[in-house]
C-alpha atoms as one frame of an Amber mdcrd trajectory, in Angstrom:
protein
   0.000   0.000   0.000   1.400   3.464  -1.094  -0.006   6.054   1.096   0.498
   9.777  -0.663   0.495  11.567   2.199   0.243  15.251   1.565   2.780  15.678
  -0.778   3.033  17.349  -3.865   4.397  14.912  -6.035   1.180  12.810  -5.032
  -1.804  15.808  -5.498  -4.373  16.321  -7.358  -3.338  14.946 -11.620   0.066
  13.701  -9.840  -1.899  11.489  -7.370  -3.781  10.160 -10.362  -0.569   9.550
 -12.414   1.234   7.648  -9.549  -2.066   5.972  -9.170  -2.157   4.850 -12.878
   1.424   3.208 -12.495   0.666   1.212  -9.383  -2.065  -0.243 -11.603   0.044
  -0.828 -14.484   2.418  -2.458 -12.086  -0.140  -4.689  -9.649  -1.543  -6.277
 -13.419   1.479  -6.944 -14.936   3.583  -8.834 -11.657   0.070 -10.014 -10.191
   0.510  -8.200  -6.914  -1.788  -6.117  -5.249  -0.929  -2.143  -4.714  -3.276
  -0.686  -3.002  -2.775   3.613  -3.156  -4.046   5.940  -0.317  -4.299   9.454
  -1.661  -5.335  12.869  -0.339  -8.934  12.867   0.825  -9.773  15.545  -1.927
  -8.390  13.436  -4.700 -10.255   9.823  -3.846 -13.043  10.869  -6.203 -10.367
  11.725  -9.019  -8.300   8.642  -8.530 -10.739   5.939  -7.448 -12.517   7.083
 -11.412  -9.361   6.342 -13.092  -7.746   3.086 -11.742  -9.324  -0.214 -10.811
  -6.882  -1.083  -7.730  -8.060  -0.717  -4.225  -7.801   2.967  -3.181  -7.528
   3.498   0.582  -8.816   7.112   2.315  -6.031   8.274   4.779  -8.135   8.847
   7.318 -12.249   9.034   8.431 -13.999  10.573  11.335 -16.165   7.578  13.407
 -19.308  10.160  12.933 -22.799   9.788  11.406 -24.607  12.289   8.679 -25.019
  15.254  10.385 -23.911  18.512  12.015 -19.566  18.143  11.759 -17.975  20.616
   9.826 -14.487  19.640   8.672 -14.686  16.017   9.656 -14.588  13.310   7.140
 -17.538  11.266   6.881 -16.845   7.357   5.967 -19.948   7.180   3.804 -18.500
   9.891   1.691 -15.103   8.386   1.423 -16.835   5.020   0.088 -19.440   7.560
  -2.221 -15.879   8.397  -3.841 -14.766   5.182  -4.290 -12.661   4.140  -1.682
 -12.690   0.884  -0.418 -10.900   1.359   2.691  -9.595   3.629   5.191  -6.334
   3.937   7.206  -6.770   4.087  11.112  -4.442   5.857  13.807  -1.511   6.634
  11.666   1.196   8.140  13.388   0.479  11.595  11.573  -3.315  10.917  12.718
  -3.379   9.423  15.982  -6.512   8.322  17.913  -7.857   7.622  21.617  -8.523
   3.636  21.777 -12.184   4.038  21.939 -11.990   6.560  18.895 -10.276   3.478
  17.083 -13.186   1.380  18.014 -15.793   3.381  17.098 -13.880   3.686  13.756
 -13.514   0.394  13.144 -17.175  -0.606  14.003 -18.362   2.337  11.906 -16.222
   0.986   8.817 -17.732  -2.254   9.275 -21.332  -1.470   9.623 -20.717   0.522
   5.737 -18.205  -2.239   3.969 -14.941  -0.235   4.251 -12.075  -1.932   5.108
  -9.577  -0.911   7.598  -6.316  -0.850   8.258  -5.251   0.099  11.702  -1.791
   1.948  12.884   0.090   0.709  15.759   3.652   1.552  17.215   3.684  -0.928
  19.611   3.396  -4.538  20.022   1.000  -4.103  22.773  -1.418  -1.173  20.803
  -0.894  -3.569  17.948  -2.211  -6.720  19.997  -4.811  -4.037  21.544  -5.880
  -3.467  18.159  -6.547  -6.958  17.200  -8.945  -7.342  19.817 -11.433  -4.987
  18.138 -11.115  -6.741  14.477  -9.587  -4.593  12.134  -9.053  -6.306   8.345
  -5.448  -5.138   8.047  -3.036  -4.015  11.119  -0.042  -1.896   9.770   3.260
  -1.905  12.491   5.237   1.677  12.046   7.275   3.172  14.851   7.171   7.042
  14.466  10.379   7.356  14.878  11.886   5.330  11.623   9.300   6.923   9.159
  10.576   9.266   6.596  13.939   8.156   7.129  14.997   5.441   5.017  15.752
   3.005   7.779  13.514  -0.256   7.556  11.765  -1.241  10.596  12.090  -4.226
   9.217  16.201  -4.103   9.383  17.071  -2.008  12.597  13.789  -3.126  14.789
  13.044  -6.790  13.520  12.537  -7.619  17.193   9.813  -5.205  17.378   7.798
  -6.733  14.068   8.171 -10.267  15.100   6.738  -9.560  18.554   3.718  -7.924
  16.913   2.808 -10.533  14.999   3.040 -12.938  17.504   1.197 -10.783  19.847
  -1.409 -10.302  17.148  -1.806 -14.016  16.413  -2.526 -15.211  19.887  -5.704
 -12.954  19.093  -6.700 -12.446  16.032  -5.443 -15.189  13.571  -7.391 -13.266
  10.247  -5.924  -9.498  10.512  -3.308  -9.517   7.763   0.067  -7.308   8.946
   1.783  -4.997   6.960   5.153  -3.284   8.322   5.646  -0.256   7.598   8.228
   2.714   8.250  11.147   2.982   6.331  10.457   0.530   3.712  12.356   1.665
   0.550  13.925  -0.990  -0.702  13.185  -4.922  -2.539  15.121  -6.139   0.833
  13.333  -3.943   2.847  10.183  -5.797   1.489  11.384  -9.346   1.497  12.803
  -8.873   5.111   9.088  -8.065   6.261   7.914 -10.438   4.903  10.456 -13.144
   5.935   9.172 -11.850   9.403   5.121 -12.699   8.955   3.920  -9.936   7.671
   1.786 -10.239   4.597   2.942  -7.006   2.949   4.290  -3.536   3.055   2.993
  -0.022   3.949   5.551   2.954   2.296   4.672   6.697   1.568   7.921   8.765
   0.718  10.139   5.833  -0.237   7.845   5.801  -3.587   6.224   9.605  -3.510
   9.037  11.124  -3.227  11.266   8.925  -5.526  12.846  10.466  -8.804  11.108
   7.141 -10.826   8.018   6.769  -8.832   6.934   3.841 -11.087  10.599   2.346
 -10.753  10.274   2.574  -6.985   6.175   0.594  -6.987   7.938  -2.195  -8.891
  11.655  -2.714  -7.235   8.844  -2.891  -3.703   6.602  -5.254  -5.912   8.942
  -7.619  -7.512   9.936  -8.425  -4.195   6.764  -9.747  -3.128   6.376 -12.448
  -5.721
């Protein structure tokens, strides 16, 4: 999953471009990118490519009175199929995560819930999330995998995750930028990969999708 963040080279016709090559991409290796873009560009993107498009955040509120907030039903009226949950740039109070997650289920959208720790990640779990992504804050952005310098800390998750929930699938995320960044996390039970800069930010943004790709076959 390549979440664009807020960045430029992921905004508006850009988001749809990078969109367009992690569709190329996921049909011609068989692997599925998924693409999280700018709340303001779902609409735009989710019209133009046929792979799972993510919102990077929604707001566990019903129709109604809440200016600014992001309703999930509108997310899912632009096309997304899913939502990320407690990123590290988005963090939530536990019960906000639950509400979020029961909210998603009750309309079809499927979730995929931050954690920096093994023990948020196994709280988490608990409340039945389809995806739980592992990140600590302080490797993202920087080109270290978590994957490489904290291995400890993924392996721990998963296991702490298994003992109670054994259908969540677990993505690592957090300075994934390379093919053995990938194939490390995935060497440690993880079922894939969630990146942001690694690929936005990259000179060859479609080079970067498939050397991240490849290594998931």
């Amino acid at each position: 999953m390549v979440n664009f963040k807020c960045y430029l080279e992921a905004t508006g016709a850009r988001a749809v471009s990078l969109a367009k090559h992690a569709q190329q991409i996921s049909e011609r290796l068989g692997v599925t990118v998924a693409v999280a873009p700018q709340i303001a560009d779902l609409k735009l993107v989710s019209e133009q490519v046929g792979i799972p498009v993510f919102a990077q955040h929604v707001d566990a509120i019903t129709p109604g009175s809440h200016t600014g907030h992001v309703l999930p039903e509108s997310v899912v009226e632009a096309g997304a199929l899913g939502t990320l949950v407690n990123h590290s740039e988005r963090r939530l109070e536990a019960s906000t995560i639950e509400e979020t997650i029961s909210k998603a289920k009750n309309i079809g959208l499927t979730t995929v819930v931050c954690a920096n720790t093994a023990g948020i990640a196994a709280a988490v779990a608990s409340l039945g999330p389809d995806m739980i992504a592992v990140e600590p804050p302080e490797l993202i952005g920087t080109g270290v995998a978590v994957s490489k310098a904290k291995p400890e800390v993924v392996t721990e998750t998963v296991s702490r995750i298994r003992r109670i929930n054994s259908k969540a699938a677990i993505l690592c995320g957090a300075g994934i930028t390379s093919g053995e960044d990938v194939k490390a996390a995935l060497k440690l039970g993880t079922q894939g990969v969630l990146v942001a800069s690694g690929v936005v930010k990259a000179k060859d943004q479609e080079a970067a999708i498939e050397y991240l790709a490849r290594a998931c076959k």
